[in-house]
C-alpha positions, 0 to 999 in steps of 0.5 A: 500500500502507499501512502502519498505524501502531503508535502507537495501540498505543503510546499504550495502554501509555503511558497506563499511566503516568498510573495512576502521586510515592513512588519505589518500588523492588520486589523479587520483589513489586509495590509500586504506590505510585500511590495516594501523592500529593505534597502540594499546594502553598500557596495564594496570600495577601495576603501572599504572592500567590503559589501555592507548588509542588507536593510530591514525597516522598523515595525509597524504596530496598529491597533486591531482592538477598537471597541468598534471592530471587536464588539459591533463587526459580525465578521473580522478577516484581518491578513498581514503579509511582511515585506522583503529583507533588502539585499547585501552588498556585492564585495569590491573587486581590487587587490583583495576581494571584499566580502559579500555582505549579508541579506537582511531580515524579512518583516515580520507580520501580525494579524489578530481577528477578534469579535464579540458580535451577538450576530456573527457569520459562520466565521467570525474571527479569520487571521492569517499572517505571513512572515516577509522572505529575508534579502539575498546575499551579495556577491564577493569581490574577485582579488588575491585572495578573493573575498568570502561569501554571506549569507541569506537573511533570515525570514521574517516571523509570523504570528496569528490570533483569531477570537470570538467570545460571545456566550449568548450565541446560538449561531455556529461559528468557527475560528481560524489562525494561519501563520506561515514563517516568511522563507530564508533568502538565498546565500553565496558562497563556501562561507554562505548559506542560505537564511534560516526560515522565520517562525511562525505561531498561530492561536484561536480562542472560540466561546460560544452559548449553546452553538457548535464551535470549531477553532482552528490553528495552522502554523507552518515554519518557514523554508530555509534559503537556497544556496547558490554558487559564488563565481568567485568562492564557490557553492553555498549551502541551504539554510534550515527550515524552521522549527514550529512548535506548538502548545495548547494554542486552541481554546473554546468553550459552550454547550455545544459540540467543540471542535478543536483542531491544532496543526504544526508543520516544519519548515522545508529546508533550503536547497543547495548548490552543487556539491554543499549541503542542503538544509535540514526540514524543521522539526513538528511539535503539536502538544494539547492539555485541554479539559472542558465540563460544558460541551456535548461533545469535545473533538481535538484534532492534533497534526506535526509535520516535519519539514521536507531536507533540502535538495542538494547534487551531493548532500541533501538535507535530513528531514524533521521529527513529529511530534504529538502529545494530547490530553483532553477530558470531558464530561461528556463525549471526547474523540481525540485524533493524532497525527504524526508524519516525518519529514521527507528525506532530500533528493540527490542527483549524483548522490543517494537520496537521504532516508525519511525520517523513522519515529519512534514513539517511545523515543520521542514520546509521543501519546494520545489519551481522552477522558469523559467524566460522565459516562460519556463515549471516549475516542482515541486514535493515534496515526504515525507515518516515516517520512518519505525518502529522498529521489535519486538516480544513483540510489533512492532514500529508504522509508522511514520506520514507524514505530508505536508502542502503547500510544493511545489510553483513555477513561470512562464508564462508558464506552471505550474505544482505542485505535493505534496505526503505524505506516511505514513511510514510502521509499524515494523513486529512482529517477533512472533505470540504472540507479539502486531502489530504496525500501518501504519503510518498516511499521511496529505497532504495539498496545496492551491497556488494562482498564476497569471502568468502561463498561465497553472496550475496543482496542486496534493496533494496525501496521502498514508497510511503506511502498518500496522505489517506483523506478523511471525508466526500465528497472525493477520496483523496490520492496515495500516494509 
């Protein structure tokens, strides 16, 4: 069986952040400062050799919180998109070659939505921010001996909040929060690398009467700068895609069903140049405590992605860990879902594809428990994926290993039910027929539970294989886990 991997999807919304070094802050608006740029560092001269960095501009910070907007507006949709971070200096040509100075920053980008209106819409509070991609390095000066590469600016940081707080209405709502990192700008040179990729954090908050709430958090770090080749100091590296980490950052309240969805997904890192190193994806941490004694019925939806490892001819980059840890009580019915996928390995061209990430539950700890107080229906499911391996026409990364022990528990003295599934992640394809096949990845899923207060109890503990290499070309499949 293969699962397809959701990185290209991934790597769509991540490429909004190069459309984004003006920190913008929103209000019931959208303020896309994408088109602000930093300015340019200075050239290098004779006297100063060097070439100078790349410039940000200060913050900008607007109220989003008039009395107007948050108690009258049924709806508020507040986007923010950061601007670019200016690019460094180019480094003199002379007798010794300047140096190339470094990108500058991306802005940063603020975007909070909230309201309080008694007659909201469907989506009252709607806030995405999108962190602004850091400035290119310069390019070093040719002398004796010639000047160093620089790197890439970081990308600018990207925070997010949603809120509606009414605890009269009757209307169903939901609430949405997206952060997305702004992306690392591109480095030059052996001593270059491209700029790491700007954090991101996103929170929702939804407080209703008697009507359904959904609040909804996404955030996704930014990618890492590409590495390009210097013509006078060689290749750069790829910068990191940055770490997304995120605890009980979604909160709600009512009388109603609860929906509580939390997601957490790495930066990609950045691909390189020639033969330097690609940067590694970004780590995935999706971590929710949450108790709640007035909703029907609570449903929290956990997802960490790790970010996709770099590109690189000789050195592709690792991908990131996933991570999930729930604990959510109530005292009626609870369904609690995790999902943990690691990230892809990089593609090669004259080396092998890097293998996908392999997890390991009782390395990284990942858990999933759910409780009802009042004899309610508890529900608990737990997916673990390896990461994906890297393409190759060489030899193809292998599919991480997935493995899950005793993840999943619960309480009540109603029904119980427990599910645990383990998938091996899909090997890398080989992008000729002359090249060497990766594995399936390997999947182990283990669950003993000992409980004596649900009067019913279902236990699942699935495991399935990851698909080995497809090849291109005339070849032979690899073998799947």
């Amino acid at each position: 069986m293969r699962i397809n991997s959701t990185m290209t999807a991934v790597g769509l919304v991540l490429a909004l952040a190069t459309m984004a070094s003006v920190p913008a802050f929103a209000a019931n608006l959208t303020d896309d400062q994408s088109a602000s740029i930093g300015a340019n560092g200075t050239d290098g001269t004779l006297a100063l050799p060097n070439g100078g960095p790349g410039g940000t501009v200060p913050p900008a910070v607007a109220s989003s919180t008039f009395p107007a907007d948050t108690t009258n507006d049924p709806s508020n949709t507040d986007i923010a998109i950061g601007g670019r971070g200016g690019n460094g200096g180019n480094g003199f040509n002379g007798v010794t070659g300047g140096n190339a100075g470094q990108g500058g920053f991306g802005g940063n980008a603020i975007a909070i939505a909230a309201t309080s209106s008694p007659t909201p819409t469907s989506t009252p509070a709607t806030a995405i921010a999108i962190g602004g991609t850091g400035g290119n390095a310069g390019t070093a000066g040719t002398g004796a001996p010639n000047g160093l590469g620089a790197n890439g600016g970081q990308g600018g940081q990207a925070n997010a909040s949603g809120s509606y707080f009414n605890t009269s209405d009757t209307t169903d709502v939901t609430v949405q929060s997206t952060a997305i990192g702004g992306g690392g700008g591109i480095g030059s040179g052996l001593t270059g690398m491209g700029g790491t990729g700007g954090t991101a954090q996103a929170t929702g908050n939804g407080v209703a009467g008697t009507a359904n709430v959904t609040v909804s958090a996404t955030q996704i770090g930014g990618a890492g700068g590409a590495g390009v080749v210097s013509p006078v100091s060689g290749p750069g590296a790829g910068g990191n895609g940055a770490f997304s980490f995120m605890n009980a950052q979604v909160n709600g309240d009512t009388t109603g069903v609860l929906n509580l969805d939390q997601t957490s997904i790495g930066g990609n890192g950045g691909d390189a140049a020639a033969t330097a190193a690609a940067g590694a994806g970004g780590g995935a941490i999706s971590n929710l405590g949450f108790t709640n004694n007035n909703a029907s019925t609570i449903n929290a939806n956990l997802v960490a992605v790790g970010g996709k490892g770099g590109n690189s001819n000789a050195a592709p980059g690792i991908g990131g860990l996933a991570t999930t840890n729930a604990g959510i009580t109530g005292a009626h019915n609870v369904n609690v879902n995790t999902t943990m996928r690691g990230g892809a390995g990089g593609d090669a061209t004259t080396a092998p594809g890097v293998d996908g990430v392999s997890l390991n539950s009782s390395l990284i700890g990942n858990s999933a428990f759910g409780s009802s107080t009042g004899n309610g229906t508890v529900n608990v499911a737990a997916t673990q994926i390896g990461g994906q391996g890297g393409n190759s026409p060489v030899q193809a990364g292998n599919g991480g290993i997935s493995f899950l022990s005793n993840t999943v528990n619960g309480d009540t003295t109603g029904m119980l039910s427990l599910a645990q599934i383990a998938i091996g992640g899909n090997a890398g394809d080989v992008t000729s027929g002359t090249g060497t096949t990766g594995f399936g990845g390997a999947c182990i899923s283990n669950e003993a539970v000992t409980n004596n207060n649900a009067n019913v109890l279902n236990l699942a503990s699935i495991a399935i294989g990851g698909a080995g290499s497809n090849v291109q070309g005339i070849g032979t499949g690899g073998l799947g886990g």
